[in-house]
C-alpha positions as CSV (number, residue, x, y, z in Angstrom):
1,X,0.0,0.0,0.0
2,X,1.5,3.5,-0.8
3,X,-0.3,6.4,1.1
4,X,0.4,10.2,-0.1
5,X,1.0,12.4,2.9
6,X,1.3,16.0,1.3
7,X,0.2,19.8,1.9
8,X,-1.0,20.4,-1.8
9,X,-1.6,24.1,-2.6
10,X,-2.9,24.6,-6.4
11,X,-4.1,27.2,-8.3
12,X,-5.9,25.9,-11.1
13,X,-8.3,26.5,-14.0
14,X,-10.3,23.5,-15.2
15,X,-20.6,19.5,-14.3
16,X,-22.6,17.2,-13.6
17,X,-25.5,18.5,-10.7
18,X,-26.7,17.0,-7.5
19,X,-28.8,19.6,-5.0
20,X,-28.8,20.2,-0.9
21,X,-31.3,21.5,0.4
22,X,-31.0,25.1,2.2
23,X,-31.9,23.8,5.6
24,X,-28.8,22.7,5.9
25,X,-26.7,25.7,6.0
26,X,-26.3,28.1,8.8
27,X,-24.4,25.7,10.9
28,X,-23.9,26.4,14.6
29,X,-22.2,24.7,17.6
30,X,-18.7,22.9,17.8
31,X,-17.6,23.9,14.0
32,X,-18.1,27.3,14.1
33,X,-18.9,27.9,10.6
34,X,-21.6,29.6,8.7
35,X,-22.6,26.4,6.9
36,X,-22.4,22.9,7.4
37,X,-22.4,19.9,5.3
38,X,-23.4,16.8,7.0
39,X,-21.7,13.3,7.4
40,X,-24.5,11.8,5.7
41,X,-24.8,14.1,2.7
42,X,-23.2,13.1,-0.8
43,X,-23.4,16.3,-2.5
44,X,-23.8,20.0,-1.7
45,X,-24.5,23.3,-3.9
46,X,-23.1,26.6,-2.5
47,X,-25.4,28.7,-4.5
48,X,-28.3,26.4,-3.2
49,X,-26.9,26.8,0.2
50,X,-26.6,30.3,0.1
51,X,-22.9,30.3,0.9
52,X,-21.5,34.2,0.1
53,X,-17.8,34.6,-0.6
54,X,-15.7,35.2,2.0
55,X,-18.1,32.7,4.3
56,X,-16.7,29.2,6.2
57,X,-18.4,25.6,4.8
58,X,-17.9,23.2,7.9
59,X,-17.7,19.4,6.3
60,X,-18.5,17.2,9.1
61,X,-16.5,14.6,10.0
62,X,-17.0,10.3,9.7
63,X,-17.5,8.1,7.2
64,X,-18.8,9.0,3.5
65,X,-18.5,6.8,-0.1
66,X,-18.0,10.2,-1.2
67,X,-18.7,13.8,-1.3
68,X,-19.5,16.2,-4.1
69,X,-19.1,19.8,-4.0
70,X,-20.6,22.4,-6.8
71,X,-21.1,26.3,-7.2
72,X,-18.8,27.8,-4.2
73,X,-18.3,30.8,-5.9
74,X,-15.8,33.6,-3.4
75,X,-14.1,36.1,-4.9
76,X,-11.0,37.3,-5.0
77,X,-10.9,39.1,-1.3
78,X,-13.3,36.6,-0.1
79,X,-12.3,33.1,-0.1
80,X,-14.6,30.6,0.8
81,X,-12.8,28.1,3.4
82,X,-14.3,24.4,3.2
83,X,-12.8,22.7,6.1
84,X,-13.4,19.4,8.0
85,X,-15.0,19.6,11.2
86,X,-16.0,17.4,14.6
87,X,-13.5,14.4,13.2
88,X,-11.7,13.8,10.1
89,X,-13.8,13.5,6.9
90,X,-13.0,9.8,5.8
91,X,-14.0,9.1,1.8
92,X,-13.9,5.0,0.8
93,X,-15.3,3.5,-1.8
94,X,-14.2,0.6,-4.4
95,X,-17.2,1.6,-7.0
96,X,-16.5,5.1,-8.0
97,X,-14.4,7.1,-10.2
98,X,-13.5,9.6,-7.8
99,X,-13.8,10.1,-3.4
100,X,-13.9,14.1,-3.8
101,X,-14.9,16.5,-6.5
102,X,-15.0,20.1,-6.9
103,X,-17.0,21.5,-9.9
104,X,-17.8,24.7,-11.2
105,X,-16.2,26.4,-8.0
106,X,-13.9,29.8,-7.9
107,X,-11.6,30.7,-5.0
108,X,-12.0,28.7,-2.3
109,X,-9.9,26.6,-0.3
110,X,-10.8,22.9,0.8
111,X,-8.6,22.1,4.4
112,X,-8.0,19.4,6.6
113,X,-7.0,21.8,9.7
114,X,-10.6,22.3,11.4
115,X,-10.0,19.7,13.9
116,X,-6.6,19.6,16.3
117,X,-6.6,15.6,16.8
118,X,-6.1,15.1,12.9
119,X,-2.9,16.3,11.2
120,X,-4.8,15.6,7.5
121,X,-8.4,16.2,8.2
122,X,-9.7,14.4,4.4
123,X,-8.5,11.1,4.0
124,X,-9.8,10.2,1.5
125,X,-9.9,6.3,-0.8
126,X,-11.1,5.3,-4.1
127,X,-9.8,2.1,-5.7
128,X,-11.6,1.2,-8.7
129,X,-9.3,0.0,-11.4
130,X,-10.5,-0.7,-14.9
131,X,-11.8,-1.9,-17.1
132,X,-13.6,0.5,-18.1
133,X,-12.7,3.7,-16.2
134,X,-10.1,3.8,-13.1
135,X,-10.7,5.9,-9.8
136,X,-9.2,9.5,-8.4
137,X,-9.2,9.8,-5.3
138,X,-9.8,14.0,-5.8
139,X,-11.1,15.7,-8.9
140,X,-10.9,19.5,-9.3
141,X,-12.6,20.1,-12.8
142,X,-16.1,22.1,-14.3
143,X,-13.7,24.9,-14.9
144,X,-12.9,25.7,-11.4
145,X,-10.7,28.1,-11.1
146,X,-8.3,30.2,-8.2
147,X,-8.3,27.0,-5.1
148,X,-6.3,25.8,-2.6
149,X,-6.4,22.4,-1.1
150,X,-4.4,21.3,1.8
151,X,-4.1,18.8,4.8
152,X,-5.0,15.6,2.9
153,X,-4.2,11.9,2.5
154,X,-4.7,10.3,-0.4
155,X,-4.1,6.8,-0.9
156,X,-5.0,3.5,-3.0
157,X,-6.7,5.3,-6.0
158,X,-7.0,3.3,-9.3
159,X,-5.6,5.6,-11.3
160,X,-4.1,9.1,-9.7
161,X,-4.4,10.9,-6.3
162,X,-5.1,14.2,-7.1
163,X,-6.9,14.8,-11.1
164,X,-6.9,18.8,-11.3
């Protein structure tokens, strides 16, 4: 087994839609962030959520097959920060072509520092391996554009770690 330990900082210019429903943003409690993205949801909109630029999108930790993120749109001077929360945010699954994506998204950072007890707070697995299609473990694409991603472990992917 070969695991990938890295801080990875990209900037980047690179759709396929899934909707969350807007009673799930305003988070409050433990994460202390103006949204929150629950353990059990797959997907999440940040124009359906409401999420502004310059705003904080709490993912909370424990297990997931996968999560995908569309539409966080910040601006230059107002990055949106996507960070774990409550745990580390753990992404398996041997069926999948990818554990995380990003889609569609402009300046915003996606971190693994929002809780102390986890030095890479997304650790995140996808192993499918052809045939027909092989997995990534993290997929920045849909022309996303200006991002930062950091605090991660990425291991046993079928094809690469990180597809930007």
């Amino acid at each position: 087994m070969v695991a990938v330990r890295a801080t990875i900082v990209f900037l980047s210019v690179s759709s396929v839609m899934f909707m969350l429903p807007p009673s799930l943003a305003r988070a409050a409690g433990p994460c202390d962030c103006d949204h929150l993205i629950t353990a059990d949801t797959p997907s999440a909109n940040g124009v359906d959520m409401g999420v502004q630029p310059g705003e904080s999108v709490c993912v909370q930790g424990g297990a997931r097959e996968f999560l995908r993120l569309y539409d966080f749109i910040g601006a230059e001077d107002g990055v949106i920060e996507i960070r774990n929360c409550e745990g580390q945010v753990d992404i398996s699954n041997d069926d999948r072509g990818y554990g995380l994506t990003v889609d569609g998204s402009s300046f915003f950072r996606v971190t693994g520092t929002g809780d102390d007890e986890h030095e890479y707070g997304f650790k995140i697995r996808a192993s499918k391996d052809g045939p027909d299609y092989s997995a990534s473990g993290v997929v920045v694409a849909g022309l996303s554009t200006d991002y930062e991603l950091d605090h991660f472990e990425v291991y046993e992917t079928g094809f690469a770690g990180f597809n930007l």
